[in-house]
Phi, psi and omega in degrees: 000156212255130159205172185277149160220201194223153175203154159259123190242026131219091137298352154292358198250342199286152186266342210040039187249022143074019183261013161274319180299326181288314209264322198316101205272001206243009196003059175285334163285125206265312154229183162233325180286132334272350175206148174354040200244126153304130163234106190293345184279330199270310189307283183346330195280315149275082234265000184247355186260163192210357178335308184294333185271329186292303223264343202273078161309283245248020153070013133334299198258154187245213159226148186237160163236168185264146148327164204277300162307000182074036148262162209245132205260101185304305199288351166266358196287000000 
Protein backbone atom coordinates (compact mmCIF):
# COMPACT_ATOMS: atom_id res chain seq x y z
CA UNK A 1 0.00 0.00 0.00
CA UNK A 2 1.21 3.50 -1.28
CA UNK A 3 1.64 5.95 1.55
CA UNK A 4 3.25 9.67 2.19
CA UNK A 5 6.09 10.52 4.12
CA UNK A 6 7.66 13.84 4.43
CA UNK A 7 11.31 15.12 3.39
CA UNK A 8 13.28 18.08 3.18
CA UNK A 9 13.61 18.98 0.06
CA UNK A 10 15.04 22.85 0.56
CA UNK A 11 17.00 22.62 3.07
CA UNK A 12 18.04 26.09 2.71
CA UNK A 13 14.81 27.33 3.18
CA UNK A 14 14.14 25.17 7.37
CA UNK A 15 13.80 27.98 9.86
CA UNK A 16 14.67 25.28 12.23
CA UNK A 17 12.00 26.20 14.40
CA UNK A 18 10.81 22.40 15.03
CA UNK A 19 6.82 23.67 14.25
CA UNK A 20 6.87 20.63 12.05
CA UNK A 21 7.96 18.54 14.59
CA UNK A 22 5.14 19.84 16.90
CA UNK A 23 2.13 19.67 14.63
CA UNK A 24 3.29 15.91 13.92
CA UNK A 25 0.57 14.06 15.79
CA UNK A 26 2.28 10.76 15.04
CA UNK A 27 5.81 11.96 16.38
CA UNK A 28 7.54 10.85 13.34
CA UNK A 29 9.77 13.52 13.01
CA UNK A 30 12.48 12.66 15.25
CA UNK A 31 15.02 15.46 14.66
CA UNK A 32 15.70 18.32 12.37
CA UNK A 33 19.34 19.27 13.94
CA UNK A 34 21.75 18.31 12.38
CA UNK A 35 19.82 16.29 10.14
CA UNK A 36 16.27 15.52 8.64
CA UNK A 37 15.00 12.43 10.34
CA UNK A 38 11.86 10.76 9.84
CA UNK A 39 10.57 7.18 11.29
CA UNK A 40 8.87 6.63 7.93
CA UNK A 41 6.97 3.22 10.05
CA UNK A 42 5.17 5.60 12.00
CA UNK A 43 3.91 7.85 8.87
CA UNK A 44 2.70 4.44 7.37
CA UNK A 45 0.26 3.88 10.22
CA UNK A 46 -1.64 7.10 9.02
CA UNK A 47 -1.63 7.30 5.25
CA UNK A 48 -3.78 10.73 5.02
CA UNK A 49 -1.85 12.89 7.41
CA UNK A 50 0.23 15.81 6.29
CA UNK A 51 0.14 17.70 8.97
CA UNK A 52 3.93 18.40 8.95
CA UNK A 53 4.08 19.70 5.39
CA UNK A 54 0.67 21.96 5.82
CA UNK A 55 2.04 23.69 9.05
CA UNK A 56 6.34 24.02 7.56
CA UNK A 57 6.04 28.26 7.10
CA UNK A 58 8.76 28.35 5.17
CA UNK A 59 7.79 25.55 2.44
CA UNK A 60 11.01 23.16 3.18
CA UNK A 61 9.37 20.25 3.63
CA UNK A 62 7.49 18.02 0.51
CA UNK A 63 6.02 14.81 0.52
CA UNK A 64 7.47 11.70 -0.97
CA UNK A 65 5.00 8.30 -1.77
CA UNK A 66 6.26 4.98 -1.36
CA UNK A 67 6.03 2.70 -4.27
CA UNK A 68 2.84 0.63 -4.63
CA UNK A 69 4.14 -2.00 -2.05
CA UNK A 70 4.78 0.94 0.75
CA UNK A 71 8.74 0.76 0.00
CA UNK A 72 10.59 3.82 0.26
CA UNK A 73 13.01 4.44 -2.73
CA UNK A 74 16.29 6.08 -0.69
CA UNK A 75 18.01 7.29 -3.88
CA UNK A 76 15.33 9.27 -4.49
CA UNK A 77 15.08 11.43 -1.40
Amino acid sequence: MKFNYPVLAHPEKCQHCKTCMKACPLSAIIDIDPRFKVDISKCKTRIDCFYCVMNCKSGALTLKQTDAEGNVNISKQ
